[in-house]
mmCIF file of the C-alpha atoms, coordinates in Angstrom:
data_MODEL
# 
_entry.id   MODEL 
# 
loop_
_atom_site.group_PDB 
_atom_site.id 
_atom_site.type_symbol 
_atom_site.label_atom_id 
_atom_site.label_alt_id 
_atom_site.label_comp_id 
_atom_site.label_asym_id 
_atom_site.label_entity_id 
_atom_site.label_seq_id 
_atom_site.pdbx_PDB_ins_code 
_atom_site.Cartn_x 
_atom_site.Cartn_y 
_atom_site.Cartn_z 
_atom_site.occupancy 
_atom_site.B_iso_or_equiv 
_atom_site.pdbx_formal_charge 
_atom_site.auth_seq_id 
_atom_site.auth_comp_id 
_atom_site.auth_asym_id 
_atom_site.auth_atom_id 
_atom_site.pdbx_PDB_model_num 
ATOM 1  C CA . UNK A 1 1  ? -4.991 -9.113  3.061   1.00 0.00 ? 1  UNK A CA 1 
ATOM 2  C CA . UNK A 1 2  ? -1.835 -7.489  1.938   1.00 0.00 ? 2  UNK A CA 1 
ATOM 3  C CA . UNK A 1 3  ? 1.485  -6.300  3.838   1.00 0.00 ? 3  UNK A CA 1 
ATOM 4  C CA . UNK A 1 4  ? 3.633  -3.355  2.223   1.00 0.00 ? 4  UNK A CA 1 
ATOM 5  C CA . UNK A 1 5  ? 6.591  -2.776  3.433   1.00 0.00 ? 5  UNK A CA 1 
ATOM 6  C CA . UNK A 1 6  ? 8.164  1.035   3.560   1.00 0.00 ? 6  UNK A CA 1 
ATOM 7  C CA . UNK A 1 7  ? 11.331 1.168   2.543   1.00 0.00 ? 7  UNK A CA 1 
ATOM 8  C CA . UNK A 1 8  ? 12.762 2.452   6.002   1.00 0.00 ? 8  UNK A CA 1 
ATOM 9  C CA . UNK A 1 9  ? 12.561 -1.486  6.525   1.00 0.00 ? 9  UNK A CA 1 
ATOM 10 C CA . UNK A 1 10 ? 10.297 -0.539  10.149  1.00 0.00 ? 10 UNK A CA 1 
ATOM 11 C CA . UNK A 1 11 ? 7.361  0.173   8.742   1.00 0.00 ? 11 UNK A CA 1 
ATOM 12 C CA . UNK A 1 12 ? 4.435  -1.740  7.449   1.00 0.00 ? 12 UNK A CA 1 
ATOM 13 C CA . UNK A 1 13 ? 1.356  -2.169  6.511   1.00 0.00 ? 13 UNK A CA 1 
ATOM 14 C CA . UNK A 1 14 ? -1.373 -4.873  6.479   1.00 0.00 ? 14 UNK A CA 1 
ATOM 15 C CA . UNK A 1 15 ? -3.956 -3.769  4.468   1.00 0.00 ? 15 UNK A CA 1 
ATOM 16 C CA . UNK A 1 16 ? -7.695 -5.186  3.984   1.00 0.00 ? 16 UNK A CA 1 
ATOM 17 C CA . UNK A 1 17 ? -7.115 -4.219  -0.164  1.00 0.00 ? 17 UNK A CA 1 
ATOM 18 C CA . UNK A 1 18 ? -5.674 -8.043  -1.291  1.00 0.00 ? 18 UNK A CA 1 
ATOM 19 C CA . UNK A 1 19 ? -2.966 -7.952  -3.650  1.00 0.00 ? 19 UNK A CA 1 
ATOM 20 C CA . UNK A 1 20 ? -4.206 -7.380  -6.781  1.00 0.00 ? 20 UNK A CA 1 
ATOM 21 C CA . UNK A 1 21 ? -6.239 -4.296  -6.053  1.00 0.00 ? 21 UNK A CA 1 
ATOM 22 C CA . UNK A 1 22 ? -3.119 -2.529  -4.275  1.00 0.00 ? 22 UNK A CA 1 
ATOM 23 C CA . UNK A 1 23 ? -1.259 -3.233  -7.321  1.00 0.00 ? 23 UNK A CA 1 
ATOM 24 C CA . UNK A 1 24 ? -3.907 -1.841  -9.878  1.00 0.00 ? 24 UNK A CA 1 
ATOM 25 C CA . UNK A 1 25 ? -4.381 1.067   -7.055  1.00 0.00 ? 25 UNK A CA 1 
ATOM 26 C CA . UNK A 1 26 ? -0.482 1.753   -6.853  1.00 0.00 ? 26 UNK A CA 1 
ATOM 27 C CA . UNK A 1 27 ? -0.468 1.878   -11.337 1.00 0.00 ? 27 UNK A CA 1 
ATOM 28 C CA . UNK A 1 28 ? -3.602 3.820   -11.289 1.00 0.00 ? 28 UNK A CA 1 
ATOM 29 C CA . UNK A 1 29 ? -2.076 6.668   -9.091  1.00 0.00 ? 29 UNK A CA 1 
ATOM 30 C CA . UNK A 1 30 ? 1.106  6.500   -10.863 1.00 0.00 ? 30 UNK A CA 1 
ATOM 31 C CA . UNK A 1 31 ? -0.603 7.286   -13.676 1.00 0.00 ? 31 UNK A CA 1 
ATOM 32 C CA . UNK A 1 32 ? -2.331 10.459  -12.670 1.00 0.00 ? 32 UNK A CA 1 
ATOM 33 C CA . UNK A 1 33 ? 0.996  11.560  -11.376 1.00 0.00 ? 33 UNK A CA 1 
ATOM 34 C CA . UNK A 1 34 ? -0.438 11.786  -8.057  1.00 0.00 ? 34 UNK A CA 1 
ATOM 35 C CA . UNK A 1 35 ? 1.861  10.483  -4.859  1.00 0.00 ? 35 UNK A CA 1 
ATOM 36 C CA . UNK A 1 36 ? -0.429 9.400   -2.261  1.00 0.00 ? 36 UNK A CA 1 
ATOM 37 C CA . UNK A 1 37 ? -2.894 6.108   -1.823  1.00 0.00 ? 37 UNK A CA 1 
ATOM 38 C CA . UNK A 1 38 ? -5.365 5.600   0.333   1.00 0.00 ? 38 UNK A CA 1 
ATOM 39 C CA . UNK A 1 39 ? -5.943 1.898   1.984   1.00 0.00 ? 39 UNK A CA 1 
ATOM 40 C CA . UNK A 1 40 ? -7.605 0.307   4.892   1.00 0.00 ? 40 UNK A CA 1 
ATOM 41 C CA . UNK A 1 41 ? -5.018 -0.628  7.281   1.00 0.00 ? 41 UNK A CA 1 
ATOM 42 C CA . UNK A 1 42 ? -6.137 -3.506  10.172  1.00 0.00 ? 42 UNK A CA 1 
ATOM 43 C CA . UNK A 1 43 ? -5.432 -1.866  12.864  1.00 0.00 ? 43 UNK A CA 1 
ATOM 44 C CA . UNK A 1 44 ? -5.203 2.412   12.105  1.00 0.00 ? 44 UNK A CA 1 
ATOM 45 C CA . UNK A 1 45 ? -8.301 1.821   9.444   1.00 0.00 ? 45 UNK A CA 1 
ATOM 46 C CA . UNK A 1 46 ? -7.735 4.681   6.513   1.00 0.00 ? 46 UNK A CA 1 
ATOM 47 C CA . UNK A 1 47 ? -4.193 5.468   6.254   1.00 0.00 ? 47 UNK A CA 1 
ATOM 48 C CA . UNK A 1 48 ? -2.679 7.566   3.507   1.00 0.00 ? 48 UNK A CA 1 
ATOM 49 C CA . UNK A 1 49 ? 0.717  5.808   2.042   1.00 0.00 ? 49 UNK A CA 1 
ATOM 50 C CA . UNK A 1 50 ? 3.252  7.668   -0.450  1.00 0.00 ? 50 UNK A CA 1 
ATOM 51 C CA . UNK A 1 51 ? 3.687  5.224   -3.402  1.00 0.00 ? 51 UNK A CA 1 
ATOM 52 C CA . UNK A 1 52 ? 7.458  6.291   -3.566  1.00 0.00 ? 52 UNK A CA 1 
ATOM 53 C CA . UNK A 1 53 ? 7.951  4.985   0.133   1.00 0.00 ? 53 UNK A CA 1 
ATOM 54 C CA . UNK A 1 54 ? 7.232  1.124   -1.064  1.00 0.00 ? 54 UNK A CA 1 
ATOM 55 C CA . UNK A 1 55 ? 9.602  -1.308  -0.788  1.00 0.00 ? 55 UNK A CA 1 
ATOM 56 C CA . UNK A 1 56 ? 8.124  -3.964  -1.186  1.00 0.00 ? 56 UNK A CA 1 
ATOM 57 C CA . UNK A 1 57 ? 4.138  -5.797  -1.487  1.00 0.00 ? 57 UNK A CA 1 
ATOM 58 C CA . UNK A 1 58 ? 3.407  -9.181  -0.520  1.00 0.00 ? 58 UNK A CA 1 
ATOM 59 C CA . UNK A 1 59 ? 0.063  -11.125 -0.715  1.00 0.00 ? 59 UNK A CA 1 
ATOM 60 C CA . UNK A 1 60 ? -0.927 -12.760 2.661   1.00 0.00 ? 60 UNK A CA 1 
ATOM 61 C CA . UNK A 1 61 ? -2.990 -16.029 2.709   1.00 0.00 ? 61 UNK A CA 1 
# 
């Protein structure tokens, strides 16, 4: 599991993805030039998150 933090410092998310997959996810989309990732969240399952909201992501475990 992974937390990422949005950088209105209320928000975040604990995602199923662990940390290494959100990372390569987050590089991948950057690459396309797209804005937007899609992640399983615990407790809201599929949420949409825009990759220039992160503050911050933190392995759990």
């Amino acid at each position: 599991m992974t937390t990422i933090k949005m950088d209105d410092s209320r928000t975040q998310y604990d995602v199923e993805e662990n940390y290494g997959r959100v990372c390569d996810l987050i590089r991948s989309t950057q690459g396309k030039g797209d804005k937007f990732l899609e992640l399983t969240e615990s407790d809201y399952g599929k949420v949409w998150i825009n990759i220039n909201n992160i503050l911050s992501v933190r392995a759990n475990g």
